[in-house]
N, C-alpha and C positions, 0 to 999 in steps of 0.2 A: 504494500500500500504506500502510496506516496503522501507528502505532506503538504498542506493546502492553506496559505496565508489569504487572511479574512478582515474584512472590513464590516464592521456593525454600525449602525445607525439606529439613535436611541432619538425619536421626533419629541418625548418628552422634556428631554434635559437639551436636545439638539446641538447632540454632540456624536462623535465618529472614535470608536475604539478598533485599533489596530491590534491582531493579535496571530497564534499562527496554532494548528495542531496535527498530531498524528492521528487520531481518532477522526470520525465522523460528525462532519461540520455541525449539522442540525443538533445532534447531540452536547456537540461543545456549546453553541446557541442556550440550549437548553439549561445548562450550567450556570451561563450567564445572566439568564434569565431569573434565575432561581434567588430568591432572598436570602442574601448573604454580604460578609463583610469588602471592603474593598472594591476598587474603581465601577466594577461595571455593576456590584450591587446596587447602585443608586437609579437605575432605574430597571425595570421588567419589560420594556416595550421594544429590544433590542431587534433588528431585522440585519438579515444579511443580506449587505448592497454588492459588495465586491470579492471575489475569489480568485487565487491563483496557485497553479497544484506546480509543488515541485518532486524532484525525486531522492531527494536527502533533506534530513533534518538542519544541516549546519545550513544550507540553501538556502532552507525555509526561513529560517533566524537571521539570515544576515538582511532578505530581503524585508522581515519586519523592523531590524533595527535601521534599516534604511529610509523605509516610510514615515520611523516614529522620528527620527532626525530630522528630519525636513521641517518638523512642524509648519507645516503648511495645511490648511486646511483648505484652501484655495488647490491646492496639488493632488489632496485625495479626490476633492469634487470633481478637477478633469478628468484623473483617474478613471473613475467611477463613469462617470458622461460618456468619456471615448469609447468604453463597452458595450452603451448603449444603444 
C-alpha cells in the first residue's frame, strides 16, 4: 500500500490541515473527526479536498513538510483549484 498526503478543510473554523498517512484516508478522516485533544480536535466538520498517493513513507513526509512550510494558504487553495 502506498502512502497518500491529504488536505482537510474544516468550513467551520475555515481552516486547511495538512497531514499524510499509511492507513486509509477516510478512516484517518475519521480520527480526525472524532472529539479529541489537539489541532484538528477543534472542529468535527473536517472534509477531504486534496490527495496525493506516494510510494514511501519518507516521500510522503517530506512532501507534507513541504506544504506545511510554505504556509501559504493562498498555495494550498491553487493546489486544490488546479485538480479541479
Amino acid at each position: 500500500m502506498g502512502y497518500i498526503v491529504y488536505i482537510l478543510y474544516s468550513s467551520h473554523i475555515d481552516k486547511y490541515y495538512v497531514g499524510h498517512t499509511g492507513d486509509n484516508v477516510i478512516e484517518r478522516l475519521r480520527k480526525h473527526n472524532s472529539n479529541h485533544k489537539g489541532f484538528t480536535g477543534k472542529a468535527n466538520d473536517r472534509v477531504v479536498v486534496y490527495t496525493e498517493i506516494y510510494n514511501d513513507k519518507p516521500s510522503a513526509y517530506a512532501r507534507e513538510r513541504s506544504l506545511k512550510n510554505r504556509k501559504s494558504r493562498n498555495y494550498i487553495e491553487n493546489l486544490i483549484n488546479a485538480t479541479r
